[in-house]
C-alpha positions in Angstrom: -24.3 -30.8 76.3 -24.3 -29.3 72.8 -21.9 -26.0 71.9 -22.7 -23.3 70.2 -20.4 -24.2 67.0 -22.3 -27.8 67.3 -26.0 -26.2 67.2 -24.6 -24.7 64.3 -23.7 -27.1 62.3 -26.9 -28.9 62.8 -28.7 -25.9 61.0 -30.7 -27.3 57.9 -30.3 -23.3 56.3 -26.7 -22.3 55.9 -26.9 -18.3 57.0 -24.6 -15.4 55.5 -24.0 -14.7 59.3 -24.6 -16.2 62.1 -23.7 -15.8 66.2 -21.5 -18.5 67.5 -20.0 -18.2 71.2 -20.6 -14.6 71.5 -19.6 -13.2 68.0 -21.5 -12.8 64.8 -19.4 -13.7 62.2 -19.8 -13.1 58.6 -18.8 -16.3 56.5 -16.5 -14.7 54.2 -13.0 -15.6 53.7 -11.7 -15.6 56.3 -14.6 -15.2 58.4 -15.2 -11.5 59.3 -16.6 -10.1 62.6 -19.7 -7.6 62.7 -20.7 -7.6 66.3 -19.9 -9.4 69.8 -20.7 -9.9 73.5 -18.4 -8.1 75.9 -17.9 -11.6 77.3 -16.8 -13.4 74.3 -13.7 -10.5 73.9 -12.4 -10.9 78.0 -8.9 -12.5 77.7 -7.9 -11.3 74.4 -4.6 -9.2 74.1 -6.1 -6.9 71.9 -9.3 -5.3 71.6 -11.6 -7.0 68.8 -13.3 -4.8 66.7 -16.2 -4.9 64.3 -14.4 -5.7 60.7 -11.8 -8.0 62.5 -11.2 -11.4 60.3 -10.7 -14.5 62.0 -7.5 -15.4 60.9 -7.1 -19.1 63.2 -9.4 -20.7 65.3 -7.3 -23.0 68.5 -4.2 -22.1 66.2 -5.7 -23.7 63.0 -5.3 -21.5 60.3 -8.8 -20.4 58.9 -8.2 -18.0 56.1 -9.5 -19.9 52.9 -12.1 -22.0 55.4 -15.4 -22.4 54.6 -18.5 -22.3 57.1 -18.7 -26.0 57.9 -14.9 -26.2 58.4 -14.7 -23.3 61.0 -17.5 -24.4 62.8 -16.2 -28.0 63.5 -12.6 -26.4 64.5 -15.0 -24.4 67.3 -17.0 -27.1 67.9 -14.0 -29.5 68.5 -12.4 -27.6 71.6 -16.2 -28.3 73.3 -16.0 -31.7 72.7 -11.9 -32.2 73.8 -12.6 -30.2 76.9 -13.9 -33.1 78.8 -17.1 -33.7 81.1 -18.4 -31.1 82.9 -21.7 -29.3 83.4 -20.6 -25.9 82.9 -21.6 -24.8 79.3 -18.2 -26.1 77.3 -15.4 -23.2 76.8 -15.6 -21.0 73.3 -12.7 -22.0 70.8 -9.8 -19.2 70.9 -10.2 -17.2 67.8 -7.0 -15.1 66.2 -8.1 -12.3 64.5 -6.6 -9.3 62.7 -7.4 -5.8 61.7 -8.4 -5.6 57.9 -9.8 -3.3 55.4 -11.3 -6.2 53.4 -13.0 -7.0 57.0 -14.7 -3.4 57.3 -15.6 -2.9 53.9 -17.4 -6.3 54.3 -18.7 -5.9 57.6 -19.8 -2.0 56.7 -21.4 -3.2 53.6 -23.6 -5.5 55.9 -24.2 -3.5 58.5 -25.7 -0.8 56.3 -27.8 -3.1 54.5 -29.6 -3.9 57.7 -29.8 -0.1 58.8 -32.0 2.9 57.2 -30.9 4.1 54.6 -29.1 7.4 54.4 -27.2 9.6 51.7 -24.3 10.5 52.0 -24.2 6.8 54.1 -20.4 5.3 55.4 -19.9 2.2 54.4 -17.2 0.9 56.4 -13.9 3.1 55.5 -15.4 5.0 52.8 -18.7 7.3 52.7 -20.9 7.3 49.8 -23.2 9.6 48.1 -25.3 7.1 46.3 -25.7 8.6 42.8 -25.8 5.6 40.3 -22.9 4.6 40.3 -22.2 6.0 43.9 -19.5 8.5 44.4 -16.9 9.1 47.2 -18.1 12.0 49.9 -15.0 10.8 52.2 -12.5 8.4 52.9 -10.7 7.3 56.2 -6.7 6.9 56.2 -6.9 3.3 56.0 -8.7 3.3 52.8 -6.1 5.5 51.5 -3.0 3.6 51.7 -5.1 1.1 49.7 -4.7 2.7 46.4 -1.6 3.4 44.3 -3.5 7.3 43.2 -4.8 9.6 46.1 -8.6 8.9 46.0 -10.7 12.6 46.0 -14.2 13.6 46.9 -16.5 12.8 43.8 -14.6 10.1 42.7 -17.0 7.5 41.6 -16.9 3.5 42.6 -16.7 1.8 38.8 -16.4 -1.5 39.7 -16.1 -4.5 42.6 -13.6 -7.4 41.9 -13.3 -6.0 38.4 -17.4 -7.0 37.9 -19.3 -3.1 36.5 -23.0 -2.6 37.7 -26.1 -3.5 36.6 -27.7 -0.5 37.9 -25.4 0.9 40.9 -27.8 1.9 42.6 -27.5 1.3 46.9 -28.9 -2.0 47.2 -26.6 -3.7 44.6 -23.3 -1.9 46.0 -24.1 -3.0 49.3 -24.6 -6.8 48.1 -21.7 -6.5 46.4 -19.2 -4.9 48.7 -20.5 -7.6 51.5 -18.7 -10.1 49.4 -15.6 -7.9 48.5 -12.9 -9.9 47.8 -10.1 -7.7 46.3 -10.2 -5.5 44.3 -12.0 -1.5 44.1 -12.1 0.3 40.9 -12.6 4.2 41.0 -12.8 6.9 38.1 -11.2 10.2 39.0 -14.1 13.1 39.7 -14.9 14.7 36.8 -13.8 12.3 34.1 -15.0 11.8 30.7 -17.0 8.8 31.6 -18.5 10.5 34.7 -19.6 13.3 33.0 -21.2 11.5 30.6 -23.2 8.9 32.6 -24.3 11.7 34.7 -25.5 13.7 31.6 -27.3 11.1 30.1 -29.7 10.3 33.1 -30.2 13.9 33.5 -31.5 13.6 30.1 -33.6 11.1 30.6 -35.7 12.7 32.9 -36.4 15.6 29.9 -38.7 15.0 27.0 -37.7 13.7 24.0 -35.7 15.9 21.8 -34.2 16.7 18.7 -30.4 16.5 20.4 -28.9 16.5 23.7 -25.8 17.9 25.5 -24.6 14.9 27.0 -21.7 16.5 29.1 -18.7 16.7 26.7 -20.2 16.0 24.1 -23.5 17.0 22.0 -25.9 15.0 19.6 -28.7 15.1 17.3 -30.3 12.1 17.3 -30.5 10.9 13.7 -29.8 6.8 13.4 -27.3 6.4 14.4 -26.5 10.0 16.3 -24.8 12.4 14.9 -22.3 14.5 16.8 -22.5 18.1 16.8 -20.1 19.3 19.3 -17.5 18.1 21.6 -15.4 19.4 23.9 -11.6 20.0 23.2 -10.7 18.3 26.7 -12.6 15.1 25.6 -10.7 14.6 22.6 -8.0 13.0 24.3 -10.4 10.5 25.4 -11.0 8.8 21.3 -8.7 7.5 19.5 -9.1 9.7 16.6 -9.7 13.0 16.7 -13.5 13.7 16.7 -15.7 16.5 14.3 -18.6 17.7 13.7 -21.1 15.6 11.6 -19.2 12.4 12.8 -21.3 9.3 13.4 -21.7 7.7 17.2 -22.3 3.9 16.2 -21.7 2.0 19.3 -21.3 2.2 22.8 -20.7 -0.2 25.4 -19.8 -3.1 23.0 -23.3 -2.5 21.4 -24.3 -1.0 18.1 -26.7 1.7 17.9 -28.3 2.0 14.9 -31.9 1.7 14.8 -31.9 2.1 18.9 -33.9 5.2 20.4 -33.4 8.2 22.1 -34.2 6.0 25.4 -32.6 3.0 24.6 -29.1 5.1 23.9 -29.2 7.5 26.8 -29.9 4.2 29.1 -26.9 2.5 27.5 -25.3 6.0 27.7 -26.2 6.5 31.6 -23.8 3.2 32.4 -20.9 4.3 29.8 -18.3 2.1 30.7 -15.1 3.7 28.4 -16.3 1.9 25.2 -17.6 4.6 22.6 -17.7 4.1 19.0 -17.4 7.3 17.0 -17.2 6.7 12.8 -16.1 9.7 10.3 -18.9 11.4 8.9 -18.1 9.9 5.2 -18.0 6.4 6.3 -21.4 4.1 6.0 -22.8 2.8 8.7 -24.0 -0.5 8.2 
């Protein structure tokens, strides 16, 4: 007789997910639960819900476990439950509610699904501008942040890595492997107003300067700035003026880049601007 956990382990691919004795489990760590058979869940004290992580498996703690490792803990109750015909007994699993389990499990559930916008991912729904923004929240998210989290906040960064693109498919990939930490800007930030600004601009034709949210260019090499809000001056170091040259962005220097090249650059602003006086050469 082979069990479930043994067929598993005998697979030549190693799977993101995978069912094994009536739950589909999500090798994360710990493991995290995305769906099961009413059968597999008859005995347990408490429901188990999609999002759940396996916490033990027969007692064994699993939390830091890796694929191979849970599966031989299942596997092992099969082969110490002695001969019989019957199909061997599942391992007992121990599992817990967490929010690192649903974001995970929402995260791969939607990646599977259509598409949709807004879309909830788990505890949070998303409207999935680039980067996406928060439409709503749930409780338990919540109580997962020091700050109150608001409608039109926007998702900055997972485990402290910043997007590529931010568009749906990335988020999703990397939510699936969340592991810690969520980093949000406030609605209506500097850096959101910007980002948004430039890829508006990006869809217009070329011309002689932009408005870029709070603040407005001409683009000379490098661009020069023409106006900026008062409310954004709290966001430089200095404060800002008229004629003033904007030299780098991003960690990157932008003389002798484009209109294109800097609104692109511009459209992922990630805090890092560059501003120079307008007497000082720009090399």
């Amino acid at each position: 007789r082979s069990s479930a956990a043994a067929e598993a382990l005998s697979r030549v691919d190693k799977p993101e997910s995978e069912w094994v004795d009536g739950f589909r489990l999500l090798w994360s760590k710990p493991p995290t639960i995305l769906d099961t058979k009413p059968e597999a869940t008859m005995g347990y004290q408490r429901p188990v819900s999609v999002g759940d992580v396996v916490v033990a498996v027969d007692s064994v703690p699993v939390m830091t476990s890796s694929r191979e490792e849970v599966l031989k803990l299942m596997r092992r109750t099969a082969e110490t439950s002695g001969p019989q015909r019957a199909p061997p007994p599942p391992a007992k699993l121990s599992v817990s509610s967490s929010f690192d389990g649903k974001l995970r499990a929402g995260a791969v559930l939607a990646m599977e699904g259509p598409p949709s916008d807004p879309e909830w991912v788990g505890p949070f729904q998303f409207r999935w501008t680039e980067p996406p923004s928060l439409a709503d929240l749930k409780p338990e998210a919540q109580s997962q942040f020091p700050k109150p989290l608001t409608p039109g906040d926007v998702l900055q960064s997972v485990d402290e890595r910043r997007w590529e693109k931010g568009d749906r498919d990335e988020v999703l990939r990397r939510l699936a492997n969340y592991d810690c930490r969520l980093s949000f800007t406030p609605a209506g930030s500097f850096d959101l107003e910007l980002r948004q600004a430039a890829r508006a601009a990006l869809e217009q034709p070329d011309a002689e300067a932009d408005q870029l949210g709070p603040i407005t260019v001409q683009w000379s090499d490098p661009p020069t700035v023409l106006w900026v809000a008062e409310s954004a001056q709290r966001h430089f170091k200095r404060r800002v003026s008229k004629g003033d040259k904007l030299v780098g962005s991003n960690g990157q220097a932008l003389k002798s880049l484009s209109r294109k090249q800097i609104l692109e650059l511009l459209a992922k602003f990630d805090g890092q601007m560059q501003i120079a006086p307008e007497e000082c050469p720009v090399m």
